[in-house]
Structures are given as structure tokens and as C-alpha cells.
N, C-alpha and C positions, 0 to 999 in steps of 0.2 A: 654456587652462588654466581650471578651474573654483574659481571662489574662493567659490561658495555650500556651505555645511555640509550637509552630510546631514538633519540635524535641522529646519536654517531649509526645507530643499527642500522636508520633510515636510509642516512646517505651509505652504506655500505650495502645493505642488501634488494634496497627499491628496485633498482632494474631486473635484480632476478627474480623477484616476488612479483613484479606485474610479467614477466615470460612467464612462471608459474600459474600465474593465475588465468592468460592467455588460453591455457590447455584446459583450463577449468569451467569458466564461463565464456559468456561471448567475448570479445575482441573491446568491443567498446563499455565491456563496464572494469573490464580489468584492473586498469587504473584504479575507482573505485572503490571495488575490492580491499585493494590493498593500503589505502587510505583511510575507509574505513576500519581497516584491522587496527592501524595504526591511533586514528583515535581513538577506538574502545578501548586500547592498551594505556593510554594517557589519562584518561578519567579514571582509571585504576591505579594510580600510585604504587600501591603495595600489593598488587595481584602477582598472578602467575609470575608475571616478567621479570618482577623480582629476583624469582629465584628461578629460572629457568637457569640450568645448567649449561644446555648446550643453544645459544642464542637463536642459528642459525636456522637450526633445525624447529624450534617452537616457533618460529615467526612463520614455518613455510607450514605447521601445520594451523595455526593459528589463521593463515588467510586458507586454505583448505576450510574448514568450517565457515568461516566468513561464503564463500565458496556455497558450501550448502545452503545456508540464508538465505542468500543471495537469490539461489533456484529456488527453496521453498516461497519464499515472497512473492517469487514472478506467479509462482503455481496458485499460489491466493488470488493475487490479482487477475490472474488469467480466469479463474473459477467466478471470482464475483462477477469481474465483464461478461461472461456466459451469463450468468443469472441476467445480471439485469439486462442484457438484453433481449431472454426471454421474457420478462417484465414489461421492457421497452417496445416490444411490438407488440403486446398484447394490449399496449393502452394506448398506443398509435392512433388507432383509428376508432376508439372510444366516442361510440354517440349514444348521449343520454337524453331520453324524452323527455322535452321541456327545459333542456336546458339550452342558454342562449349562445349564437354562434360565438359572441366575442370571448366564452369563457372556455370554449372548445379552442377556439383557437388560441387563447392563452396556456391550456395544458400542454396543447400540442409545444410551445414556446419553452416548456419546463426544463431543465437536463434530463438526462433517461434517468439518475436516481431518483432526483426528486418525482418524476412520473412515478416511478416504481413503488414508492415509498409510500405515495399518495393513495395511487391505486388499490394499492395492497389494504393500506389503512382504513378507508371509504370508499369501495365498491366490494371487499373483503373482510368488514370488518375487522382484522386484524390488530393484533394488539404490538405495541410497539416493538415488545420481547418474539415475537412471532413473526412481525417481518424482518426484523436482526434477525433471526435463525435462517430464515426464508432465501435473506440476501445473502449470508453471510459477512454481517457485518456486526459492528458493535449497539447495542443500542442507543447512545450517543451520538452514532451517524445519523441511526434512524430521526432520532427527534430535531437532529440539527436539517436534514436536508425538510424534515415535514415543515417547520417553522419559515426555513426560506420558500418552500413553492410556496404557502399562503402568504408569503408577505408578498412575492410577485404577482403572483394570482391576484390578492386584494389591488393592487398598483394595477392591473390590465385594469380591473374590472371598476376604477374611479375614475 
């Protein structure tokens, strides 16, 4: 049973848990890391920490998995910024016949997801579930980034 506080663990093990964490990810998210471990372990009142036995040692595997995250999440965002930037050039330079320069130049004015989104959706048919898989993203992004390029689009184009 662990009778040390969250707080006291904080001020006794922080420095060695961000040099831990130092050798695990970059340099500058270290910190981080180990802040974040620190709050997941606070919204859990009666989790692990509780009863961790040996304090010391579950806090440093604890930002270890934090650690992993940390790399699978860059890994996600590094995957979707490839997609969409194969999206993003592919609707770059997007010229559709008969349609009017101001509204080219307004796609062109889009974020690259909202291009991508767009593209996907109406030059692709695409259904919303289809280009969430496409992007790798949630279908909620999908509809959220579709709803802002028409509201910009609409705003170029009045």
C-alpha cells in the first residue's frame, strides 16, 4: 500500500522522471511527459497509485507508457500530415470548367484539410465515413472542417 501523496512523490521524483523521460522522447516534450503522467494519475483518485507498492518505481514506468503515447500520437499526426498533404497538392491547383476565378481563388485560401475534405467530398463523391478513413481522421473532423470551408467559401463568394 502506498502511503506517499501524489504531490510529495511530485516534489521528490520530478527531476528524475523528466531525466527519464529525457532518454525516451525528445528533450523538449520531456517535461510534458511527465506532467502529463502526473495528471492522469490525479483524475484517478483510486487507481493504480493507490496501491502501488513500490512508488518509485511505478511512476517511472508509468511516464514509460506515457513515453509510448506520446511516440504513437506524433506517429498519427505525422501519418495524417502525409495524407493530407497528398490531398493538399492534389487540389492545389484544381481548375474546374466554368467555374469562376474568385471561387478558385477562394479554395485555393482554404486550410489543406478543409481542401482535402472538400475535394474528397465533391470532386470524389466521397461520403463523410470514407473520407474519415481516407484522412485518417474522425468523422467529426470530417464534418466540422466541411461546414467551415463552405462557410468561408460562402463569405469569398458574397
Amino acid at each position: 500500500m502506498n502511503e506517499l501523496s501524489l504531490e510529495n512523490a511530485y516534489e521528490q521524483y520530478a527531476e528524475d522522471l523528466v531525466r527519464y523521460a529525457c532518454a525516451l522522447v525528445p528533450r523538449s516534450a520531456a517535461a510534458d511527459v511527465v506532467a502529463d503522467t502526473f495528471a492522469d494519475l490525479l483524475r484517478k483518485p483510486n487507481g493504480a497509485w493507490s496501491s502501488a507498492h513500490h512508488p518509485k518505481a511505478f511512476l517511472f514506468g508509468a511516464v514509460a507508457n506515457r513515453a509510448r503515447m506520446h511516440h504513437r500520437q506524433n506517429a498519427r499526426r505525422r501519418q495524417r500530415e502525409r495524407q493530407l498533404a497528398v490531398a493538399g497538392r492534389r487540389t492545389a491547383d484544381i481548375i474546374v470548367d466554368g467555374f469562376p476565378d474568385e471561387l478558385s481563388d477562394a479554395f485555393k485560401e482554404l486550410s489543406l484539410q478543409q481542401r482535402a475534405v472538400t475535394y474528397l467530398t465533391y470532386w470524389h463523391d466521397l461520403s463523410v465515413p470514407q473520407v474519415a478513413d481516407a484522412l485518417g481522421v474522425r468523422d467529426g473532423t470530417v464534418r466540422r472542417q466541411l461546414a467551415r470551408a463552405r462557410s468561408r467559401l460562402r463569405g469569398a463568394l458574397s
